[in-house]
N, C-alpha and C positions, 0 to 999 in steps of 0.2 A: 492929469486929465487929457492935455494937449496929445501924450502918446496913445492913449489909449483909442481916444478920436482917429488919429491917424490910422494907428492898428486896423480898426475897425473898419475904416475909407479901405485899405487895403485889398481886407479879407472879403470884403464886400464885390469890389470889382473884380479880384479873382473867380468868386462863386461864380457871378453874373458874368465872365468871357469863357469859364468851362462850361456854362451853362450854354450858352451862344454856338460856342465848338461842337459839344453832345448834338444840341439841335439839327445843325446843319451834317453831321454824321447820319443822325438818325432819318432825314429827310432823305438822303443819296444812299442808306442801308433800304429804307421803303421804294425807291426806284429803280433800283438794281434787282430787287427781288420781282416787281411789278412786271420788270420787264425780261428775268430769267428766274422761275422757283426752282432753284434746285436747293441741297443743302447746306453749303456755302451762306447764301444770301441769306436763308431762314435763319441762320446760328447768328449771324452777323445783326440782324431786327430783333431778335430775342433778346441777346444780350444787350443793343441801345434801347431795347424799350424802358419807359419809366418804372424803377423798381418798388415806389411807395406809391401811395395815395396822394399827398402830398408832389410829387413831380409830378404825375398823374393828370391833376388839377393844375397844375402849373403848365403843363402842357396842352392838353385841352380845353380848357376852361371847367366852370361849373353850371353854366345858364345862364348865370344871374350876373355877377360882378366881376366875377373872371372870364376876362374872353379865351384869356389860352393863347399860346404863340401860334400851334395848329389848331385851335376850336372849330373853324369854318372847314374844319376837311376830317374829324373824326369818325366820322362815318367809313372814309375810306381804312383809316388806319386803322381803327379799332377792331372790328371784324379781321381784319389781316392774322391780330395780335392773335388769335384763337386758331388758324388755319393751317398753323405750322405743323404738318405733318411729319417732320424729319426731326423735330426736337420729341423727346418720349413725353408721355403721359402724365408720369409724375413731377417731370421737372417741371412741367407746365402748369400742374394744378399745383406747387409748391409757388408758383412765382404768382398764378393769379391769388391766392389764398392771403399771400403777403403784401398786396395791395387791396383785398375787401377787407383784408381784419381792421384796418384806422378808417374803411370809407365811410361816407355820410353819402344817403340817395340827393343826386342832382340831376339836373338839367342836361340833357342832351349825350355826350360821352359817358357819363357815369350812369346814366340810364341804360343806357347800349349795352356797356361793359356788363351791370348786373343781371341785365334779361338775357344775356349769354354764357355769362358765366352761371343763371341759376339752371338752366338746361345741362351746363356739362357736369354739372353736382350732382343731377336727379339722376343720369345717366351715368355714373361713375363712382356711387356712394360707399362702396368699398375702400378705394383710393383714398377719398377725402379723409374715411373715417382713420385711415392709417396714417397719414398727414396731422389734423387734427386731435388725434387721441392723445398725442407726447405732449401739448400744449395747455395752457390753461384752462380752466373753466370761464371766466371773464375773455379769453381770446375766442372762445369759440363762441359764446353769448355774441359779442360783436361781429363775428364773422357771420351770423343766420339772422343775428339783426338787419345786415348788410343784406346781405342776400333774399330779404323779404319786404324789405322794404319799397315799396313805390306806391303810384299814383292812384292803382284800380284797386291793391289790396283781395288780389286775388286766392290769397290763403289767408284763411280762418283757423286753419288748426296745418299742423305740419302731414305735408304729405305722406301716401303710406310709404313711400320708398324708404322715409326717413322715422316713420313712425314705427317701424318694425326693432327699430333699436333701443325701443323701450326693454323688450326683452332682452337684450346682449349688451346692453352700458346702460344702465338706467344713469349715472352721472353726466354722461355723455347726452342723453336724450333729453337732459333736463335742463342742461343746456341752451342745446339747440329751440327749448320750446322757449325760454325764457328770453332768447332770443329772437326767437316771432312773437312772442307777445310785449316786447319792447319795440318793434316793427309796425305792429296795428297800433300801439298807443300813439306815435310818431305821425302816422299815416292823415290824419287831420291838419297837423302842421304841416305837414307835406301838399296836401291836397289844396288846402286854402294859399300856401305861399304860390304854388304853382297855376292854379284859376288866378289868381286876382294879375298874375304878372299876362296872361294871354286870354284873359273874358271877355273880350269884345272880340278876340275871332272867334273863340270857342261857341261864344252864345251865334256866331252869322254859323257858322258849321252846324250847330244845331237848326238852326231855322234851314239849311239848304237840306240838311236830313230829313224834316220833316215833309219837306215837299218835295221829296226823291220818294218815301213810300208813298207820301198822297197818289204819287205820278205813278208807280210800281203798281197802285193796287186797283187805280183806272185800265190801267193798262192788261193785268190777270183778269179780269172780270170780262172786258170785253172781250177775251182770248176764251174763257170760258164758257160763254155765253154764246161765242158763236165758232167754237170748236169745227164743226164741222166744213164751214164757208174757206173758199181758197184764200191763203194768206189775209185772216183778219187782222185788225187794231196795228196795223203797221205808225200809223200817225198815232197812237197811244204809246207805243214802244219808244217809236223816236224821241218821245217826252220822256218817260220814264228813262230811255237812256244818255239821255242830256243833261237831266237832272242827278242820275252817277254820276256821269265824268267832272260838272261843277265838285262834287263833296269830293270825289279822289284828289282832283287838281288842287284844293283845300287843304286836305289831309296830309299829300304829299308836301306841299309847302311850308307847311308847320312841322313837319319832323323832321327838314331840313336843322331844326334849330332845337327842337324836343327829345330826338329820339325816335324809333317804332314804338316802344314801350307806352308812352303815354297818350298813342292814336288807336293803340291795339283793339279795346272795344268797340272804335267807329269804324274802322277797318275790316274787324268783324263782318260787321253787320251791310255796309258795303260791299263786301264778299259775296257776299247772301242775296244781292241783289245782281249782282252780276252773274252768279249761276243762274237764277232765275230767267233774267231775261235772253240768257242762251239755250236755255232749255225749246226744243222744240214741243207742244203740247198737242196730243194728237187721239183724235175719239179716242174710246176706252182708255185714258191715261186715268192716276189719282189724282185728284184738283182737290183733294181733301188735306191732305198734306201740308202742302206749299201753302195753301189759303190758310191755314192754322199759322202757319210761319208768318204768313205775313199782317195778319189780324195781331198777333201777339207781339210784332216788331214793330206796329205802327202804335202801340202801345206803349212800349220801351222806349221809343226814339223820342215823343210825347216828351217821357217822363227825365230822357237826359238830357233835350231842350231844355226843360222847365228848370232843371239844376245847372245847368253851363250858362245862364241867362240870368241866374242870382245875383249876379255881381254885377252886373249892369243898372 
């Protein structure tokens, strides 16, 4: 038993000094590239990036209990890891594919990773399907499981890019569906773990949203209403645009640690408010439009106050 202990003290501090080694490789392969992209440097980050889900998580964190050696800076890394233009197409969706097929959606890095990695699959669904077809039925279940899962649960049914493959693999299609619908059933446990660890800023975001359209839609009406007067509601604007920059300032601070992925609807909708109050509005404009938008978004925002606020 005494050797074995020993054994294991061993094999333990070796993992943990080549792990240390990797790190600080992979650190000086990301600054070298940062600081010249040719392909050199690109081949050099490809091959030190994390090859599992597992290193993955061990390197970025997960949100919640793992911080990750680099957690506080995957934002910069990650995105990188997709930019490599000089490595091909398939080697890249071979290596991303081999780290969704064991993911679980998390917090922050693994957020990131999958709302960029589900853009380069809709966009390259050929590749994948060639990738993925030699492989299991259970591996591809987990790989669309992956790849659908998060926080907003923006797909209900697989999209047409992917639903066109009912007709040319019905196994393959069946798949993938059984894999979004392991994704929506998930998505409760997902949602609830993720509100209850950030609902007390979630529900002040919601209360700043609400009074960004209150402010937004003082500020249309008076624009409206006096269309024609030189520069009206400028002191309505300045509120309505005060009360943006609070919720961006908000938003961006919390994806510092979340992701884009899980601010995406308030972002949205923030969006929506900043074209608006850059719009110039001038007689004969549609004021029918925009006032639809924003009757129906002060609505919405209502109603994802009401639910960001649950938990409180």
């Amino acid at each position: 038993m005494k050797w074995v202990l020993i054994l294991f003290f061993i094999s333990f501090s070796s993992t943990s000094y080549s792990q240390i080694q990797n790190i600080d490789s992979f650190i000086i392969a990301f600054n070298n590239l940062r600081s010249q992209d040719i392909r050199r440097n690109q081949e050099e980050y490809f091959r030190l990036f994390p090859k599992s889900y597992t290193d993955f998580i061990q390197v970025f964190g997960d949100g919640y209990e793992i911080k990750g050696i680099l957690g506080e800076q995957y934002q910069l890394y990650v995105p990188q890891y997709f930019a490599l233009f000089e490595i091909s197409e398939e080697e890249k969706m071979r290596a991303w594919i081999d780290i969704a097929i064991e993911g679980e959606w998390a917090l922050g890095a693994t957020s990131d990773f999958a709302y960029i990695l589900r853009n380069k699959v809709l966009t390259n669904t050929a590749l994948v399907y060639g990738i993925l077809s030699s492989k299991s039925s259970s591996q591809i279940e987990c790989f669309y499981r992956f790849l659908f899962q998060n926080v907003n649960m923006e797909f209900l049914n697989l999209p047409k890019e992917l639903s066109d493959y009912k007709e040319i693999d019905r196994e393959y299609y069946n798949s993938m569906n059984s894999g979004l619908n392991l994704a929506i059933q998930d998505s409760s446990i997902i949602v609830k773990r993720y509100l209850y660890k950030y609902s007390t800023r979630f529900c002040a975001i919601g209360n700043l949203m609400v009074n960004m359209m209150e402010q937004l839609k003082i500020y249309f009406y008076s624009r409206k209403n006096n269309v024609h007067t030189v520069n009206p509601g400028y002191q309505t604007k300045n509120s309505a645009s005060n009360a943006y920059t609070e919720v961006i300032a908000q938003l961006v601070n919390i994806q510092i640690e979340i992701g884009e992925e899980g601010i995406s609807p308030y972002l949205q909708i923030a969006n929506g408010v900043k074209d608006l109050l850059n719009r110039e509005f001038l007689p004969g404009d549609n004021f029918q439009e925009p006032e639809d938008w924003i009757n129906n978004t002060v609505l919405k925002v209502n109603l994802i106050k009401e639910e960001l606020c649950k938990q409180n």
